[in-house]
N, C-alpha and C positions, 0 to 999 in steps of 0.2 A: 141493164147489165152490160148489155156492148156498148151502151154508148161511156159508160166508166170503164170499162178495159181499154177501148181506145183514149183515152184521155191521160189514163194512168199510162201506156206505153207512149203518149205523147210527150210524156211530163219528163219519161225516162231520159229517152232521146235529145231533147234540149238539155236533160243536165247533163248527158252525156256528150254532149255538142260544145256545151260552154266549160266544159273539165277539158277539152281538147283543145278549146282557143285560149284557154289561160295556159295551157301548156306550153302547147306555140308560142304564146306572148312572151314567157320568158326564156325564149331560144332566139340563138340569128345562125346564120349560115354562112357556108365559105363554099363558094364554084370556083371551077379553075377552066382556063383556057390557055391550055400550054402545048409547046410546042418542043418534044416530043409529047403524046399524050400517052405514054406508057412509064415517064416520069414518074416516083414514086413522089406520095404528098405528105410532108413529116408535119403535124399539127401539136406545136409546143413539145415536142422532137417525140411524138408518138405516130407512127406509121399508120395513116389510115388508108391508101390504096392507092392507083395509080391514076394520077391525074384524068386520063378521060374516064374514069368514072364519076368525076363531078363536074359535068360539064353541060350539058343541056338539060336532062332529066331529074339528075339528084344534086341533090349539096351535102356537104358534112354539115351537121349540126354542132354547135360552142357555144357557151356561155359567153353574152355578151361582154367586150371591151377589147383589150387588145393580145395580138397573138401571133405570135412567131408561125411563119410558115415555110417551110424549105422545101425543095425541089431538087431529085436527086436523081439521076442517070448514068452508069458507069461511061458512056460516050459524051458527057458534055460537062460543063463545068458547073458546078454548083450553085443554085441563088437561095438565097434566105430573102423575106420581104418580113414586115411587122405590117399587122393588117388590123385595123381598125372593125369591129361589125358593132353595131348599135342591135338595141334589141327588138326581136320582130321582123329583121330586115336580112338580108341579104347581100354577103357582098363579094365583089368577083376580081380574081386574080387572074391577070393576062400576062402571059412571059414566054420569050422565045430564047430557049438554051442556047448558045455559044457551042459549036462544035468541040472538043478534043481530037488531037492527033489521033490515026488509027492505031493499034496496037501493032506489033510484030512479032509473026509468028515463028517457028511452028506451033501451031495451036491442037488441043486436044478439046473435048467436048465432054457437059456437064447435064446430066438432064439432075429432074425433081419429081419425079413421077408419085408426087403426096396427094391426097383428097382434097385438101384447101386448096384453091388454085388461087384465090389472094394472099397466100406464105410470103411472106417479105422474105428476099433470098439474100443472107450476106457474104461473101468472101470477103475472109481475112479484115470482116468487122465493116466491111464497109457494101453498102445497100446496092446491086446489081439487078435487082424487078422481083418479078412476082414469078410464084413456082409455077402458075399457067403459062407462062411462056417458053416454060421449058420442059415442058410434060411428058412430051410424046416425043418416037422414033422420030420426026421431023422438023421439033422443035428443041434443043440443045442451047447450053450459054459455051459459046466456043470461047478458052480464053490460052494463053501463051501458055506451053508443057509445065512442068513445075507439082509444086506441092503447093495445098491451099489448106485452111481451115474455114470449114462450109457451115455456116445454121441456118434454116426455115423455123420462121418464126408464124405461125398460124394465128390467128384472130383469136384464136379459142383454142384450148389442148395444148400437148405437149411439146416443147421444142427439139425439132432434131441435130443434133452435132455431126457432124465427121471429119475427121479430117482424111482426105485424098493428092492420089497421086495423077495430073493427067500427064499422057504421054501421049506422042504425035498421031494423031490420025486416028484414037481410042477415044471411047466414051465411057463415062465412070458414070454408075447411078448412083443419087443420094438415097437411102433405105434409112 
């Protein structure tokens, strides 16, 4: 009798083994090695997180062929690459951003203080990081005083809107 249970959970195991490699077989991957690696990574213009999260340890996973990859940071200037991945395989995107001039202030200060700390943060439409980096009393996106329209856009759940006012030397939270 043990020796058919262990046979029968042997059996399971490889079909569950090879349901996992034919999975795999029809996926490829995209790593990034960018420089900033807080870069946001827009794959076929969908935000999937910030460059050094695909970098030694994980990849995004894509349906093989070909696919728009862009690279976006409000301090530097923008690249788009078109990236080939075959299937099964792996493929790796290396790029060093171009600075942008500094901004000029006076600046006011933005936190995100939201649960998703991967929230793609945009003012005024356009992609500035992720809400972890600006979560906490010590992490703020300081940008020039003004009025902005702000969304955190979460992986999952709802999006937040606001629109705000910064003003010099004041921090506005997003709620």
């Amino acid at each position: 009798m043990k020796l058919m249970q262990k046979a029968v959970g042997v059996m399971i195991l490889l079909s569950a083994s090879g349901a996992l490699m034919a999975q795999s077989a029809g996926s490829a991957y995209i790593k990034t090695s960018v420089n900033p690696g807080r870069a946001g990574v827009f794959v076929d213009g969908k935000y999937v997180g910030p460059a050094g999260n695909f970098g030694m340890a994980r990849s995004y996973p894509v349906a093989p062929g070909k696919h728009e990859v862009k690279l976006v940071d409000p301090r530097f200037e923008e690249h788009t690459a078109s990236v080939e991945v075959a299937q099964g395989k792996t493929t790796k995107l290396e790029h060093t951003m171009k600075p942008l001039p500094a901004p000029k202030g006076p600046f006011g200060g933005l936190r995100t203080p939201v649960s998703e700390k991967y929230a793609a943060v945009y003012i005024n439409d356009h992609y500035y990081g992720h809400a972890g980096e600006f979560n906490n009393p010590t992490q703020k996106l300081m940008l020039p005083v003004g009025e902005y329209d702000v969304r955190v856009e979460p992986p999952a759940g709802s999006v937040i809107k606001q629109h705000v006012k910064l003003e010099e030397g004041k921090t506005v939270l997003v709620k």
